[in-house]
N, C-alpha and C positions, 0 to 999 in steps of 0.2 A: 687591476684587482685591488690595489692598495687603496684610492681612490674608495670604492664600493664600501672595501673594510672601514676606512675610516668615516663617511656617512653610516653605514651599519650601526657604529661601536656608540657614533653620537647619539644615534634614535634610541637606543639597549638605556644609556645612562639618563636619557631626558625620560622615559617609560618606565624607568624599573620597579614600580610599585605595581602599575597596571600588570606588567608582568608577573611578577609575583604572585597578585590576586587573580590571574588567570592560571597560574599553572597548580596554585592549590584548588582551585574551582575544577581542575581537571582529573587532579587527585582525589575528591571529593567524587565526580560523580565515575571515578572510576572504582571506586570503592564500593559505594551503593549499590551499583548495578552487577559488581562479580556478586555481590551478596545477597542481592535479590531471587528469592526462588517463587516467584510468581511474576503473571502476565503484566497486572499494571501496576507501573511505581507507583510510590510513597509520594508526598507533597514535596517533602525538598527535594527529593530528584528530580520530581517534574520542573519543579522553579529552577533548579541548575540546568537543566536541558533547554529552559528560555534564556536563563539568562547568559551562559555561556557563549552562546552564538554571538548576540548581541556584545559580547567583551572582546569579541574575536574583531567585529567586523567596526567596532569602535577604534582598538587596537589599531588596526590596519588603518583606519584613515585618519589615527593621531600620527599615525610616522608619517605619511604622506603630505598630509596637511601642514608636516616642518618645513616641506618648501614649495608650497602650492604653486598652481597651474594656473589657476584663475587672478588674472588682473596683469599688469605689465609695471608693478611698481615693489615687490616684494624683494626683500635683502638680498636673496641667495642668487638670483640672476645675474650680480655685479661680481659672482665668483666664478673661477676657472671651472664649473660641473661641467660637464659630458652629459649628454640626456642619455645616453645610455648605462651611463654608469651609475648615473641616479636613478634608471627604474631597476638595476640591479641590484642595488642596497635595498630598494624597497621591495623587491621579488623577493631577495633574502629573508626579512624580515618577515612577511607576510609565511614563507616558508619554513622558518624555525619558529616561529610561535602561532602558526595556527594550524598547518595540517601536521608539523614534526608530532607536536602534546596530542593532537588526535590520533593519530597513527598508533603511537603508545599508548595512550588510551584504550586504544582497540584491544591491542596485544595482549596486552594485560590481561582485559577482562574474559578474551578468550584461554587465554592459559589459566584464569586461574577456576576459569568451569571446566576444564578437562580437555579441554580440544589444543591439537598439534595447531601448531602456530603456523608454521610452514606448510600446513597441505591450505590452511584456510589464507594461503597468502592472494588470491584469486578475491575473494568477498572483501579483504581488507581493503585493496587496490580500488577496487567499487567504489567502496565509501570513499576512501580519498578522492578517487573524481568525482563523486556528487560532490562533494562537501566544496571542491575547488571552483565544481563548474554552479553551484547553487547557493554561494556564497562566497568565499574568498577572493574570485575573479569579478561577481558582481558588485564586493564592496568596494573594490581597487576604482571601479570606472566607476561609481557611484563620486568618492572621494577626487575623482581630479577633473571633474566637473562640478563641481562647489568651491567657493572660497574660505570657508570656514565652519567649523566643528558643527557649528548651530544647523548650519544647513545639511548636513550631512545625518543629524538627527532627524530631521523631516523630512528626509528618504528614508529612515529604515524598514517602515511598511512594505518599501519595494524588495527591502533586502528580507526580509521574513517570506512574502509570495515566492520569491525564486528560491529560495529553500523549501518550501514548501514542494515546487517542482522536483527537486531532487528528491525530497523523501517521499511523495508519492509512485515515482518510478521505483522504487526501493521495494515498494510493497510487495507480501507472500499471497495472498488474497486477492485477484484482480477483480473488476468491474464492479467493487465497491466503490473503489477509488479515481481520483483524476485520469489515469489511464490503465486501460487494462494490458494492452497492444507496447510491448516494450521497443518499439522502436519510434513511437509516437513520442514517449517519457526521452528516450537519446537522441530525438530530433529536438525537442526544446533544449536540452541540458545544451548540446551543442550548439544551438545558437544563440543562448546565454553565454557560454563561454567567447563564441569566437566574436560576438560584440561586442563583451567583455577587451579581449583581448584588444580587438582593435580601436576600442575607445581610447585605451591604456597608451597605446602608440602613436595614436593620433595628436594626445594630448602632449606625453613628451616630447614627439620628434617635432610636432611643429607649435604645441598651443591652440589648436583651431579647436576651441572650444564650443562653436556653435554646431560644428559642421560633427561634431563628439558627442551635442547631448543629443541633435536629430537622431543619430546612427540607434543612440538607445532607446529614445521614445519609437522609433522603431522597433527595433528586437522584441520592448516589452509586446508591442501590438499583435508581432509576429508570433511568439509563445501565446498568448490568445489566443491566435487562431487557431494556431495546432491544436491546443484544449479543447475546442470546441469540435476540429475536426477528426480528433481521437477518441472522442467522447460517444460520438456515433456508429452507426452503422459500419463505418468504414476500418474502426475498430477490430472486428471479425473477419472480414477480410482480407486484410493484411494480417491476421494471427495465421488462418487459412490458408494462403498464400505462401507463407513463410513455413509451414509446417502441419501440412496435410498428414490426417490419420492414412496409413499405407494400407492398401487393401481393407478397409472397413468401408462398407456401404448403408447406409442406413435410409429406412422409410417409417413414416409414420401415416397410422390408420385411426378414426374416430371407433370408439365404440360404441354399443348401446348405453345409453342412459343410468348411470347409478344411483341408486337412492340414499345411500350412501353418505356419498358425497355434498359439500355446501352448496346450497340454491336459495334462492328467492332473494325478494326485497328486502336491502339492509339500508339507513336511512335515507340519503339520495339516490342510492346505488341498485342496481337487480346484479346480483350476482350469478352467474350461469360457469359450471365447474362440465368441461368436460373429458371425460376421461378416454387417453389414447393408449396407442400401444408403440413402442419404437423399435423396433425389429432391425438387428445387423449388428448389435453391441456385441463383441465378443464375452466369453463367461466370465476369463482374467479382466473385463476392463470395467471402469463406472465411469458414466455420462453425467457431464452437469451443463446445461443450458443455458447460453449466454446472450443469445440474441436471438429474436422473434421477431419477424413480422407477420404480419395477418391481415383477411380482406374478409368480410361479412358483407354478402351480395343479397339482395330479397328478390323475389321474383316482380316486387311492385317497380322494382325499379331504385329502390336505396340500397345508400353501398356505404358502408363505413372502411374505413384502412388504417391497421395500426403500423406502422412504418416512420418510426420519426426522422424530421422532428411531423410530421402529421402524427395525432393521435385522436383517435377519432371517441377511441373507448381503450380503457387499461389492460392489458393482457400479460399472464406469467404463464410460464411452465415450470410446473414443481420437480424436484429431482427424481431421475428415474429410480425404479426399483425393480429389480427382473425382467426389464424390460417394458416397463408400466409406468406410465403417466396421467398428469390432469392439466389440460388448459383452463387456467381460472381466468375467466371474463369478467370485468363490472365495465358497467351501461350505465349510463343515467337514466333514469326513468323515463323522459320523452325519449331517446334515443331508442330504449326496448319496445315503448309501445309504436313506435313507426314498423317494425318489421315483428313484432313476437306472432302476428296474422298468418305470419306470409310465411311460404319455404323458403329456405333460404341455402346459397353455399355458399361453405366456410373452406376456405384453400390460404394457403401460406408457406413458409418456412421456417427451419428451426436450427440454429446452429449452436455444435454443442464441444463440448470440451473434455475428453477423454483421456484418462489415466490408467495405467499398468497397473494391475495393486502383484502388491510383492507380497515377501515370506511373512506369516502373522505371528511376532512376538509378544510371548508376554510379562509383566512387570506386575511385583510382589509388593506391597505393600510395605513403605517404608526402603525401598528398592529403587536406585538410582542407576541408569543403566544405559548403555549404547544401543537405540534400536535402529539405525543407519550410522552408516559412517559420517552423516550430517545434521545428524536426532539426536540428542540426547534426553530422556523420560526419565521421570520418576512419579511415585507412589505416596501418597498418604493416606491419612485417617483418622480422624476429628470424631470423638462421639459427641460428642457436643453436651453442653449444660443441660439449659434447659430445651430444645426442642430435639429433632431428630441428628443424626450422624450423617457425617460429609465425608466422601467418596472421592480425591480431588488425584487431578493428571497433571502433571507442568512437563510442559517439552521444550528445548532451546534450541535455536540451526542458525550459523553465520549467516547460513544460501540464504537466498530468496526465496527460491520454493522446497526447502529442505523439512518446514513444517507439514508437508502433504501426507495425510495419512488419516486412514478412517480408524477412531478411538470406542472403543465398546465396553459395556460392562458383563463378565461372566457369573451367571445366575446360577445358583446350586438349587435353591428353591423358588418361591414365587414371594418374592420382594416386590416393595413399591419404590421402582426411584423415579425422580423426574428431574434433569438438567438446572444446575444452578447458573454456572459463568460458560456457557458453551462459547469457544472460541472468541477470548478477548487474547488481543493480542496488543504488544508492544505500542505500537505506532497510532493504534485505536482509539485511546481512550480521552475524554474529553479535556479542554487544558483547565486546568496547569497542569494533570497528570497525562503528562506525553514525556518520550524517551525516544525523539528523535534523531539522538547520539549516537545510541547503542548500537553494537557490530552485531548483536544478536535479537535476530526474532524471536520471540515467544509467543506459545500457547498454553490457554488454561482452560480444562474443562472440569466442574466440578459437579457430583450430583449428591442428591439429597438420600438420605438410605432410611425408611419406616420400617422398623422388624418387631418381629412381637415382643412380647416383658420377658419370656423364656428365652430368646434365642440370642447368640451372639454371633460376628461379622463370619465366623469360620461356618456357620449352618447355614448361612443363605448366600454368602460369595464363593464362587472357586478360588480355589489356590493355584495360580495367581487370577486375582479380580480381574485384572486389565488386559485384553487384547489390544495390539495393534499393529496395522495393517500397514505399513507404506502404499504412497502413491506415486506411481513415477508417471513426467506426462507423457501420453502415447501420441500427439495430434489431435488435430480439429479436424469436422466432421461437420455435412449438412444433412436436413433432411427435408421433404417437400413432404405436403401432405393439401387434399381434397375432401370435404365429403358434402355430395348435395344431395336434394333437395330432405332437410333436416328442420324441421318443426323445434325450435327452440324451448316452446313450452315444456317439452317433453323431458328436456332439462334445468330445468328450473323449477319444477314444481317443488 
């Protein structure tokens, strides 16, 4: 142990500026972010949320780099070290000054928006192993497979992608993002880490530095694939699998033709909207649809198949409502006029993704408030200069999916609003304003408010403006559905 401390105490005094300018960087953006009361940072947070990481995983491979790995002719090998005792000084190090100031960090920021520190010890612990296994474990093996600082700058791209992996498994919002299926995001982080790790030990315990960077151009390969194969179909499957809706059975049926609804040719495209029904949602639950496949059969003999990666033509299903949907199709224009003649069926499936909705609280204007024990809301109200008056929600959850919840506006009279920032969130927005540090998700939805010259906000909003609904998830759910011989035109006119 003496050994460790003393390598320890040598890297703390050959570093201590970096240090220094790392833990006020950490001060800084822990400041920013308890103070922020909206969804997307400011510009210097966002540039401290880059550049932080990069001091972190710099850091790390200046201490290592005092007695590198690479080559057979460096100072330190002609002294009594232990390899194990020097990857403990440098584990140390790596652990007081890169996840200890985040960790604190975290705390912080959750104490000082209201949230009990100890019940959120659960989401803190998260972060720290993303943060370990998506960077601090990959800068370590990044660093003892180089010989020097220069080289270790011209991996950081690597070290930014695998952080990247962590804060996309992070995400409140799935199948926006790199994985929707959270055990696709903890099969990469995990094998980031433990290539990580074993690079690390490879390199101390024996040097074999070739046999060190194969292992990692590997792993990276291996994280590839998982992305690509989490990324698919197989996605919903395993959501499925893992947590099937209990007694829910659902079927979907085509309807008749709405006129309604959007058709015809839009520039390359024939849009065909049609509208279904999905029968089996219970009244407590709301459906949102994450994966679709589909098959378009003509009676001439052509078939298209959306099923990726084949996609033969683009297909969505919009969110249900009462039980009520639209399959929106585009076609290319050769592709509709080969079958628009012809009857055709149209069979597939739909798998969907269903939530509990809980008790519906409301929030007053100017009103910061608990609406979960993992939600926290509030209320404003901007009448604005010169154009119309803003309506705006901000919510903040350690969880993951602690932001779920459907947000409404209560109408006294007949107001015009229409949606300004619907659902920006933290981790969303484009760089340099990302806040891929933060322990806390955020949402913001703001909307627009037209009232007449007579009226003010108390004649056309209820008291309170804001409903809101929690969502808690219930399961996944499939649904199959058929219908032939269907004349296309008849939806598309």
């Amino acid at each position: 142990m003496h050994e460790i401390l003393v390598i320890f105490k040598k890297d703390v005094r050959r570093l201590w500026w970096q240090i220094g300018a790392m833990l006020a960087m950490s001060v800084a953006v822990g400041v920013l972010d308890a103070r922020r009361a909206m969804a997307q940072p400011g510009v210097p947070e966002g540039l401290l949320n880059m550049a932080l990481p990069l001091l972190w995983a710099c850091l790390v491979a200046q201490a290592i780099l005092g007695e590198p790995l690479v080559g057979d002719r460096e100072f330190w090998m002609t002294r009594p070290y232990r390899w194990a005792r020097l990857l403990g000084a440098k584990a140390l190090f790596a652990v007081l000054f890169v996840q200890l100031p985040s960790l604190l960090t975290d705390a912080a920021i959750l104490a000082a928006r209201g949230y009990n520190v100890p019940d959120a010890l659960p989401a803190l612990l998260v972060q720290q192993l993303l943060l370990a296994g998506g960077l601090t474990l990959p800068a370590m093996a990044l660093a003892v497979v180089v010989s020097n600082v220069t080289q270790f700058v011209v991996g950081i791209p690597l070290l930014l992608a695998s952080l990247a992996v962590g804060v996309a498994f992070r995400r409140t919002f799935p199948m926006v993002y790199v994985f929707h299926n959270r055990t696709g995001g903890a099969l990469s982080l995990t094998l980031l880490a433990v290539a990580a790790v074993s690079v690390v030990f490879l390199q101390y315990r024996g040097r074999r530095t070739m046999l060190a960077r194969i292992l990692a151009v590997a792993a990276a390969a291996g994280v590839v694939l998982l992305i690509v194969l989490f990324s698919g179909p197989m996605t919903f499957s395993m959501s499925m699998a893992q947590f099937p809706a209990a007694g829910t059975h659902l079927n979907m049926t085509l309807l008749p033709p709405d006129p309604h609804l959007h058709h015809g040719p839009y520039s390359r495209r024939v849009y065909v909207e049609l509208p279904v029904r999905v029968a089996g949602i219970p009244e407590s639950h709301r459906a949102f649809a994450l994966a679709i496949s589909m098959e378009i059969s003509a009676a001439s003999g052509v078939r298209y198949v959306h099923n990726p990666p084949r996609d033969d033509f683009d297909v969505g299903l919009m969110e249900t409502d009462a039980g009520f949907s639209r399959l929106s199709v585009a076609m290319s224009r050769a592709a509709y006029d080969r079958i628009k003649d012809s009857r055709v069926t149209i069979s597939g499936a739909a798998g969907f993704e269903l939530y509990r909705l809980g008790r519906k609280v409301g929030v007053s204007i100017g009103e910061s408030r608990q609406v979960t024990p993992r939600m926290h809301c509030s209320c404003t109200y901007d009448e604005g200069r010169y154009d119309s008056a803003y309506l705006s929600v901000f919510c903040d959850s350690p969880f993951r999916q602690g932001l779920l919840a459907n947000i409404r506006v209560e109408e006294k009279s007949r107001v015009h609003l229409w949606p300004q920032f619907a659902g920006i969130r933290t981790n969303g927005s484009p760089s340099p304003l990302v806040a891929w540090l933060s322990p806390l998700e955020r949402r913001q939805e703001s909307y627009g408010v037209v009232m007449l010259p007579n009226q003010t906000v108390s004649d056309v909003l209820e008291d309170p403006p804001i409903s809101i609904v929690p969502q808690y998830l219930a399961g996944y759910a499939t649904a199959t559905f058929q219908a032939t011989d269907i004349d296309l035109r008849e939806y598309s006119k």
